[in-house]
C-alpha positions as a printed Julia matrix, in Angstrom:
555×3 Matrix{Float64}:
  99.4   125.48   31.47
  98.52  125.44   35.05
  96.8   122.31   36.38
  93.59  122.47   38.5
  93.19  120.68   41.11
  90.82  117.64   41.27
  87.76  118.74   43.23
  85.93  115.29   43.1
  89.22  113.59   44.65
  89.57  116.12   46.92
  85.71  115.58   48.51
  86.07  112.37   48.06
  89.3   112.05   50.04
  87.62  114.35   52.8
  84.54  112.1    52.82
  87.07  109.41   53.3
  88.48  111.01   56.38
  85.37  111.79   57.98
  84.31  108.16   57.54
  87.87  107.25   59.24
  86.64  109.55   62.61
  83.96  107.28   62.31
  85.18  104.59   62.32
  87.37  105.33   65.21
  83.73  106.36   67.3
  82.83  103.17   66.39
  85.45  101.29   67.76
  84.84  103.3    71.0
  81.13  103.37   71.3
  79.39  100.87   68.8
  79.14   97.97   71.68
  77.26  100.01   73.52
  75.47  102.01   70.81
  74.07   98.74   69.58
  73.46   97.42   73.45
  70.36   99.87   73.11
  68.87   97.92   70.73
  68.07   94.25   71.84
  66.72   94.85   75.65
  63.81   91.95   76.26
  65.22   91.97   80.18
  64.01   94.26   82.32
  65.35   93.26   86.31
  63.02   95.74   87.48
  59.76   93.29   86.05
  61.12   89.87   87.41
  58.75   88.16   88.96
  59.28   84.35   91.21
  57.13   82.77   88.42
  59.97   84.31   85.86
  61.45   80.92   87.25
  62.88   78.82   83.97
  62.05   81.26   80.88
  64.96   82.09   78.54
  66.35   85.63   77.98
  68.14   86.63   75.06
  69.75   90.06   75.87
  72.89   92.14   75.46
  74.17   93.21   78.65
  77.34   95.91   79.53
  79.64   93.79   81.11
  80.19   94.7    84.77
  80.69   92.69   86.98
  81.57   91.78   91.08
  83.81   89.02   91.42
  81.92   86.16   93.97
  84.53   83.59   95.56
  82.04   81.44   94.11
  83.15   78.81   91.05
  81.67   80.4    88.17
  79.79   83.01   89.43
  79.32   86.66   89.37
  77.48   89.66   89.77
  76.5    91.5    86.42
  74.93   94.74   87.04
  71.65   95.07   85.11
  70.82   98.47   83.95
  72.88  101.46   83.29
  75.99  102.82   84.88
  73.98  105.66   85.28
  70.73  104.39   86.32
  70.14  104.56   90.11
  67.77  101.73   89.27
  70.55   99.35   88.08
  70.57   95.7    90.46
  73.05   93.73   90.39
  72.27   89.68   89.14
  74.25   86.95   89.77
  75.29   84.93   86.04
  76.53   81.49   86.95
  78.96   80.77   83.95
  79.55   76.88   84.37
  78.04   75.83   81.2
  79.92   77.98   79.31
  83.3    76.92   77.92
  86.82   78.39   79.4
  86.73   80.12   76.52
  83.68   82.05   76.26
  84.4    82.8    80.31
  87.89   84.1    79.4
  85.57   86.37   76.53
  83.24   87.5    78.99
  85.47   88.78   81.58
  87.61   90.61   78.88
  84.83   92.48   77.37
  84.72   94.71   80.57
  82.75   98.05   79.86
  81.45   96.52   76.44
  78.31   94.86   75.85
  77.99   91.28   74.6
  74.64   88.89   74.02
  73.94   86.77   76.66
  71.36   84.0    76.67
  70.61   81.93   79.57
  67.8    80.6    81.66
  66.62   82.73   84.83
  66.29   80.92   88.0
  64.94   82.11   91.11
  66.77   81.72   94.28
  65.73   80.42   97.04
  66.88   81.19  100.41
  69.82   79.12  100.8
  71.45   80.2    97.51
  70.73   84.02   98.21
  72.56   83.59  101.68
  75.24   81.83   99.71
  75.73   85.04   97.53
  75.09   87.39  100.96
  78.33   85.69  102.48
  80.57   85.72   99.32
  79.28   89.28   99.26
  79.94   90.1   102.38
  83.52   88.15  102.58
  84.27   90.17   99.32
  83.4    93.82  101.01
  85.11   92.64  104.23
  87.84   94.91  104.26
  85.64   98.18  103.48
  83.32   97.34  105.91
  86.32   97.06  108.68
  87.74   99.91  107.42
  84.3   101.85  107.91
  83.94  100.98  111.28
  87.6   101.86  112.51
  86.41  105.16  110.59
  83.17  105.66  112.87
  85.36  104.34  115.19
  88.06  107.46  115.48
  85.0   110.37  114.53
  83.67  108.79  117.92
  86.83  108.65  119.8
  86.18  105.49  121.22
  85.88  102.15  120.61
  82.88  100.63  120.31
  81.67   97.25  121.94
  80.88   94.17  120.34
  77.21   94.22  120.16
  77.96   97.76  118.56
  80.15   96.53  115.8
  77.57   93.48  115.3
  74.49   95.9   114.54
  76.84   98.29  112.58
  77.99   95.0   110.34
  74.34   94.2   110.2
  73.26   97.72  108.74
  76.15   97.28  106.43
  75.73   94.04  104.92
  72.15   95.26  104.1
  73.24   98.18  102.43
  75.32   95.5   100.23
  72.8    93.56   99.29
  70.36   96.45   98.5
  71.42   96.49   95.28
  71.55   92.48   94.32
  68.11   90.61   93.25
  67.38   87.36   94.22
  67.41   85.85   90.74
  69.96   83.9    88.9
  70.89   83.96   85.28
  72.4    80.23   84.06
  74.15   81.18   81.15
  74.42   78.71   78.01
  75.7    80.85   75.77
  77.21   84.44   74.88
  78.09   86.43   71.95
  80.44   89.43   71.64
  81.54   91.34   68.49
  85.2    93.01   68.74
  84.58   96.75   68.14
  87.79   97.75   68.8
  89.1    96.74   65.16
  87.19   99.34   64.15
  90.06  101.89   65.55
  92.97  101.04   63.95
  91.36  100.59   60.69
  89.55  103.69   61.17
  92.71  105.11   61.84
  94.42  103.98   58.56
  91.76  105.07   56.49
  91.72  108.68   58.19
  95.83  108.48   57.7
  95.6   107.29   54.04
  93.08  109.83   52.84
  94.7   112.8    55.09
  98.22  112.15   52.85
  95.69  111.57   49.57
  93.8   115.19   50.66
  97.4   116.5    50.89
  98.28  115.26   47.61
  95.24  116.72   45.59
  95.04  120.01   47.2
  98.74  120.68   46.62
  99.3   118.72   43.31
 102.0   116.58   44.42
 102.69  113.41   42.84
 101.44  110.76   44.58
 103.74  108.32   42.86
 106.62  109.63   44.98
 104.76  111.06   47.96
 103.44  107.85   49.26
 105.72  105.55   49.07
 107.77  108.12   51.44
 105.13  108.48   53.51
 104.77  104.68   53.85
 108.35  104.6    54.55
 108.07  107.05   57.39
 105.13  105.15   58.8
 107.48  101.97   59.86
 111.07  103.83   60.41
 109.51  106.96   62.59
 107.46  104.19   65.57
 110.3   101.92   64.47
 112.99  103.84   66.27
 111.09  106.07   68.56
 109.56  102.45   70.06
 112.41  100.38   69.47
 113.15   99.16   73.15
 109.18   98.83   73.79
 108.93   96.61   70.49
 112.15   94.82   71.96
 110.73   94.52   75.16
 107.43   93.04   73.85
 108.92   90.89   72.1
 110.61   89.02   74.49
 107.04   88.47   76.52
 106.9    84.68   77.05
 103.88   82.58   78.16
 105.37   80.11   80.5
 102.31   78.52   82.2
  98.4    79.44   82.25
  98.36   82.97   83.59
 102.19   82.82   84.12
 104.69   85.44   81.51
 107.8    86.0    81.93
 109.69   89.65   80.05
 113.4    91.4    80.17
 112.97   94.9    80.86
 114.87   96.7    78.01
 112.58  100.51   78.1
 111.77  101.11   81.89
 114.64  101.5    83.47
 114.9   104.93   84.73
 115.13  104.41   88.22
 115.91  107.86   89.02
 113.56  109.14   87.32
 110.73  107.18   89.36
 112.44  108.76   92.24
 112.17  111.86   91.02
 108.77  111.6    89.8
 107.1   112.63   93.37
 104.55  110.22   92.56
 102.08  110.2    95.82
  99.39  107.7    94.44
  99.54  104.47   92.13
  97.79  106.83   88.72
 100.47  109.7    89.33
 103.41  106.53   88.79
 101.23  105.29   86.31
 100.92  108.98   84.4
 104.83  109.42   84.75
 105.08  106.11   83.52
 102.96  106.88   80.15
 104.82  110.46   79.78
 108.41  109.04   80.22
 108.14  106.12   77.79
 104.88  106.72   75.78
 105.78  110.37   74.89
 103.38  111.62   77.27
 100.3   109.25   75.88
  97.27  109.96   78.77
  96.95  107.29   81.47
  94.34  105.39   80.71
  94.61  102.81   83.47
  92.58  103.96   86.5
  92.67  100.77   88.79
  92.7   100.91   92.57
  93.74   97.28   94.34
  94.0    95.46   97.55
  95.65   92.34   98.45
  96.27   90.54  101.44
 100.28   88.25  101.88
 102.4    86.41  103.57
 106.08   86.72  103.85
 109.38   85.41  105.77
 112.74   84.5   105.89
 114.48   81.09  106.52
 117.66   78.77  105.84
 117.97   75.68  104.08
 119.64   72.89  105.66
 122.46   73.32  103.55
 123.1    77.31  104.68
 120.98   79.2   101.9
 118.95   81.99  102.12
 115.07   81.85  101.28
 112.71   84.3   101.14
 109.26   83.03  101.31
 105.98   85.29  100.3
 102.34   84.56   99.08
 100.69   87.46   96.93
  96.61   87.24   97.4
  94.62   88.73   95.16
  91.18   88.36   92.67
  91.72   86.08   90.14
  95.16   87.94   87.87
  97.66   86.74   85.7
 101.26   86.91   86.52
 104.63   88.62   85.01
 107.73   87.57   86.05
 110.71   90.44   85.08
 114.19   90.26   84.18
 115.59   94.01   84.65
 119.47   94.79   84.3
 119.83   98.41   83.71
 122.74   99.85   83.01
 124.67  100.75   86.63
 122.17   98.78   88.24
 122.02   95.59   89.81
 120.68   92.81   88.37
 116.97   91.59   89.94
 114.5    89.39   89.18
 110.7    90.7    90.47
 107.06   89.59   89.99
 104.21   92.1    88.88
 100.58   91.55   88.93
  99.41   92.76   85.59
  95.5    93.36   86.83
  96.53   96.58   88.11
  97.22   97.89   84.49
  93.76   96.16   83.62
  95.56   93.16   81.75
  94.89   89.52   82.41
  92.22   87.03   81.21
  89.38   88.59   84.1
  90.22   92.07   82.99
  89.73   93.99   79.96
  92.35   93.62   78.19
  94.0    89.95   77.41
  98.25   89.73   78.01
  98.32   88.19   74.47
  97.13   90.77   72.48
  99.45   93.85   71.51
  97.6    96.46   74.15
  98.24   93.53   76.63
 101.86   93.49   76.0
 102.61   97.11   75.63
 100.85   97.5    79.1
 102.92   94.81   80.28
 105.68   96.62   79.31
 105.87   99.38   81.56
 105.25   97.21   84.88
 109.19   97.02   85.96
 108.33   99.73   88.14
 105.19   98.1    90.04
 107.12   95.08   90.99
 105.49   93.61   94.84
 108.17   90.98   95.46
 111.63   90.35   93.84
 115.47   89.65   94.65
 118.6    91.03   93.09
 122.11   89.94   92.5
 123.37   90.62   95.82
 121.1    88.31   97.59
 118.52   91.13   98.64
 114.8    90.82   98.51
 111.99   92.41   99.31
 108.01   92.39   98.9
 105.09   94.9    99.74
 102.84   93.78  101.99
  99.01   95.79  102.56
  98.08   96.96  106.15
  94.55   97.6   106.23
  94.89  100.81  108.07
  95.08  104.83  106.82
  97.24  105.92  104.38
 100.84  107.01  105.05
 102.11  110.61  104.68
 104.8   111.54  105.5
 106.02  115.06  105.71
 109.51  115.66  107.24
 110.64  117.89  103.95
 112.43  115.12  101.9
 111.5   113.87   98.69
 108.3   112.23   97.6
 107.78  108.69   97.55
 105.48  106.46   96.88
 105.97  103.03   99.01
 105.04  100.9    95.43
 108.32  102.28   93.94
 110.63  101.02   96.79
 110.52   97.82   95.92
 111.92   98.7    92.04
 114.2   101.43   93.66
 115.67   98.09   96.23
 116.38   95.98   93.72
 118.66   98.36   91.77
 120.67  100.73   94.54
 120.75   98.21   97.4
 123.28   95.39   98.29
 121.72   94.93  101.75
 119.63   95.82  104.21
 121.15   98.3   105.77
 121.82   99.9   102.3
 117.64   99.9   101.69
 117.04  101.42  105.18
 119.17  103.97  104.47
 117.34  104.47  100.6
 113.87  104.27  102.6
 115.22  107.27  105.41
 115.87  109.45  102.27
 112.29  110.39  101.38
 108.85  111.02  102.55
 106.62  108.11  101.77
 103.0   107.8   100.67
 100.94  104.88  100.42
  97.71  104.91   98.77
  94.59  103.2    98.05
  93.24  104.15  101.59
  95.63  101.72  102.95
  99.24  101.61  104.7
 101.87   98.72  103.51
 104.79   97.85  105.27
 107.7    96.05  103.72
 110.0    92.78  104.44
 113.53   93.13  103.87
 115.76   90.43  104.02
 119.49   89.32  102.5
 121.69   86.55  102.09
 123.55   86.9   105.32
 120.52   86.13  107.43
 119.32   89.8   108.14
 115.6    90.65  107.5
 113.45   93.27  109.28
 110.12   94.65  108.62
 109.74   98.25  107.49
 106.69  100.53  108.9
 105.75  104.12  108.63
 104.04  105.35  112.12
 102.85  108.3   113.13
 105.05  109.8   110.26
 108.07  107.81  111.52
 109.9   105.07  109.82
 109.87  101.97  112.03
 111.99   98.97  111.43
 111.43   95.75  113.7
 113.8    92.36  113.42
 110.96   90.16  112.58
 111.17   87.01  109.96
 107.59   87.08  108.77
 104.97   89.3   108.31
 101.4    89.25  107.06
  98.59   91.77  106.85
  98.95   93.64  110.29
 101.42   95.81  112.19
 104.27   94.41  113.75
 106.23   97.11  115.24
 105.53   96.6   119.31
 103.59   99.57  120.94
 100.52  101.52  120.77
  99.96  100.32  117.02
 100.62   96.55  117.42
  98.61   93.76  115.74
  96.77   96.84  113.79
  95.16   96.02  110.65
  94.37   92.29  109.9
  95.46   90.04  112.22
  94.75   86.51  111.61
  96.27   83.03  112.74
  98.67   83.2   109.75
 101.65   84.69  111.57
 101.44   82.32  114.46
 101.56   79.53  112.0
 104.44   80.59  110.27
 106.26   81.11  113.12
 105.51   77.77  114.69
 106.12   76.09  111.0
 109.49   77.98  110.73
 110.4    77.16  114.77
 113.21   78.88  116.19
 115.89   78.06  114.31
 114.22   79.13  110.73
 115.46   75.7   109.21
 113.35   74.46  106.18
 113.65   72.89  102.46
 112.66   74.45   99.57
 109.7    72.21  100.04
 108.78   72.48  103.34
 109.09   76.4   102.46
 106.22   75.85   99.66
 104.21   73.83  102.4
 104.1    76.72  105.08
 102.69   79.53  102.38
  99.97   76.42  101.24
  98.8    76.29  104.79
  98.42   80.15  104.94
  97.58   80.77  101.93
  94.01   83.15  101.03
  90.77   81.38  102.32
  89.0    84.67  101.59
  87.56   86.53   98.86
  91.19   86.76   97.4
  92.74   84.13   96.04
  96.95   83.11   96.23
  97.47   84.37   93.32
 101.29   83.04   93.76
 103.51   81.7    95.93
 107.0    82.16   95.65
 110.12   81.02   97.37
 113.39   83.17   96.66
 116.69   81.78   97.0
 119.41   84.39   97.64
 122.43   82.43   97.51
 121.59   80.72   94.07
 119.57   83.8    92.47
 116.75   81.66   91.6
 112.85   81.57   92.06
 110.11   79.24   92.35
 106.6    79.84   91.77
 103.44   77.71   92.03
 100.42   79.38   90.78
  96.66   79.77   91.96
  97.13   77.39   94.84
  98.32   74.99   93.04
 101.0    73.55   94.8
 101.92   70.66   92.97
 103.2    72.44   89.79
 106.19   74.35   90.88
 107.35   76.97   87.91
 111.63   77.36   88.77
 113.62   80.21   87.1
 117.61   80.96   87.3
 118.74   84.36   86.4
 120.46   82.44   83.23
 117.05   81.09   82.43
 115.79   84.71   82.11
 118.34   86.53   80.48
């Protein structure tokens, strides 16, 4: 006798998938699906006598950071909304905890409650300069712009009224009002994927099951089976790699890179911009998952070259940057030299201001993949190098040699090169493209006491024997001191004197007194030693807790 197939089960086990796809939306969309609901704040009604009532409101978190302690600006109103203001939260009552939640929930909405204030003029003007420091860079960069369209430079009391219109533009969109948070409240939508996910999975083998009679008895268990062995081996170096992720210090991780080591292929990738590395990246070892990091930075440093008193090599460098958390890498690939090179994981949108934290499992797989976006690192040989930002236009060359994106030299450095003159002659192999609308330049230095400065010019490579850099150019000619020049160089240089003789400690010293006063913060300072293959690290400006790692200690 034939058997029928069970109808119920099988519109049950349909229902069941549809309610999976739902759950997935969910996941995706029910922050801001519910955000709709509780909206008793309207910026657009504030008024000065507004001045000390509550709000209780769920906000999409978006935010400016301020170089302020604790305070932000939250845009109020839609992404959409021409009519959305930006309003500064202060966040000091809240505890590190519920500050580390609300920067995470980026593009999600969360509850806040809080008391409005009204600011007066001293506090606005407080906000205007930590708004203006913050857009510094852009607003430089727009003026060299009108600058070049005019063919001329303009004079001072030009630039000031130009700077004027511009900081007014900026604070078009703030309101002078003030929300003193005491509490906030965010539910995590996103477990709504995975388990929306499994329950789509489950009832998809189920649907399977009743609509071709099989035995489920036998069927599932495979199919459970399959479920752990199949990700099992097709991830095992990314599991591997995760796995060795290490929290060394608050906002400090350290990893071996197991999975991205395809050097060649990064070379070969043609990248041109930071997404198209990031896109190779996901399709060479995330079988071609979509990029769905989309983040554009800029950083100002500080880097150069010395001896110890006892004859080693040092190579000195500050990374500043908003508020990130930091990833120390162990890479050995196979034919490669061994390195040890620093990543800042806010580029990949990881790190307790971004949205997603380095200690969860997105975190780490993210983490994973950033061997190849390395700014700073040494290898085996006693080589190092670090990216520094010019704040100039991009860089494109185009003398009919391969692509290549500046941010991969640094990975490409540390595994081909012995020397210096061994990554010059890497660097003269391809065209290179910055991005970002910025140039970068990079500092090269080795153990025998070489170190030059790398530049692309007017589609030229230009090296120049110089033993620190910072954010401008240094090559002499029409393009000297181009970019940001500041007082940092001259006090390296007269830190360092002429013989380049320091400690490891008087090393840290110099990169404290040049470290970020700006709207970036030293996100790290680090001091290289190429004899002993070691690193130290002090973190946030904190210079009195120095992190120290061998090449043993990371292995």
């Amino acid at each position: 006798m034939k058997k029928k197939r069970n109808k119920p089960a099988i519109i049950i086990t349909a229902m069941l998938m549809f309610a999976g796809i739902l759950l997935v939306i969910t996941g995706l969309y029910g922050g801001r699906i519910m955000g709709l609901f509780k909206k008793n704040f309207d910026h657009r009604n504030l008024k000065p006598e507004d001045d000390g009532t509550y709000v209780n409101t769920d906000m999409l978190v978006y935010f400016e950071i301020l170089d302020l302690k604790d305070k932000v600006m939250q845009l109020s109103g839609s992404l959409n909304d021409e009519n959305s203001k930006f309003i500064v939260l202060d966040l000091s009552a809240l505890s590190s905890t519920d500050k580390q939640q609300y920067f995470s929930k980026a593009t999600q909405s969360i509850t806040i409650r809080g008391r409005i204030r009204y600011l007066d003029e001293k506090a606005l003007n407080e906000i205007a300069e930590s708004n203006y420091r913050y857009f510094e860079d852009a607003m430089n960069e727009y003026i060299s712009r009108k600058e070049q369209e005019a063919n001329r430079k303009f004079t001072e009391a030009e630039k000031a009224e130009m700077v004027k219109w511009y900081h007014e533009k900026i604070m078009e969109a703030v309101i002078p009002y003030c929300i003193e948070v005491s509490s906030i409240r965010a539910f995590n939508w996103t477990l709504f994927i995975p388990a929306g996910i499994l329950v789509f999975f489950l009832s998809f083998v189920l649907e399977v099951c009743f609509v071709f009679k099989l035995k489920k008895r036998i069927v599932l268990p495979i199919v459970f089976a399959l479920m752990i062995i199949i990700p099992s081996v097709m991830l095992f170096n990314q599991i591997k790699t995760m796995l060795t992720i290490k929290k060394a210090g608050d906002g400090l991780y350290t990893m071996k890179n197991l999975e991205c080591t395809d050097t060649q292929g990064m070379l070969d990738s043609g990248s041109k911009s930071i997404n198209e590395l990031i896109s190779w990246t996901f399709g060479r070892h995330l079988y071609g998952a979509p990029n769905v990091f989309v983040e554009n930075f800029n950083f100002g440093c500080s880097a150069f070259a010395a001896q110890t008193p006892d004859g080693k090599h040092i190579f000195g460098r500050n990374f500043d940057f908003p508020e990130t958390d930091t990833l120390l890498i162990h890479s050995h690939p196979e034919g490669a030299y061994e390195s040890i090179g620093i990543a800042d994981i806010g580029v990949l949108g990881v790190g307790k201001t971004y949205p997603v934290s380095p200690d969860s499992p997105q975190g780490r797989l993210a983490m994973m993949i950033t061997p190849y976006f390395i700014v700073d690192g040494m290898n085996e040989k006693g080589l190092a190098a670090g990216i520094l930002q010019l704040n100039v236009d991009e860089t494109h060359q185009d003398n009919g040699k391969p692509d290549l994106l500046v941010f991969c030299a640094i990975r490409a450095i540390l595994d081909r090169c012995a020397n210096v003159d061994e990554a010059l002659a890497l660097l003269d192999k391809y065209d290179i493209h910055s991005d970002m609308r910025a140039d970068f330049h990079l500092f090269v230095t080795d153990r025998s006491g070489r170190y030059v400065v790398v530049e692309w010019l007017d589609g030229k490579m230009v090296t120049t024997e110089k033993a620190c850099c910072t954010n401008s150019i240094v090559a002499p000619g029409s393009h000297h001191d181009e970019g940001a020049p500041d007082k940092r160089m001259e006090t390296i240089e007269k830190q360092l004197g002429s013989t380049r003789v320091v400690t490891d400690r008087k090393a840290m010293e110099i990169l404290a007194m040049v470290k970020s006063n700006s709207m970036f913060d030293t996100e790290w300072s680090c001091i290289y030693n190429l004899d002993d293959f070691s690193v130290n690290i002090c973190l946030d400006g904190d210079y009195g807790k120095v992190y120290t790692f061998s090449a043993k200690d990371l292995r």
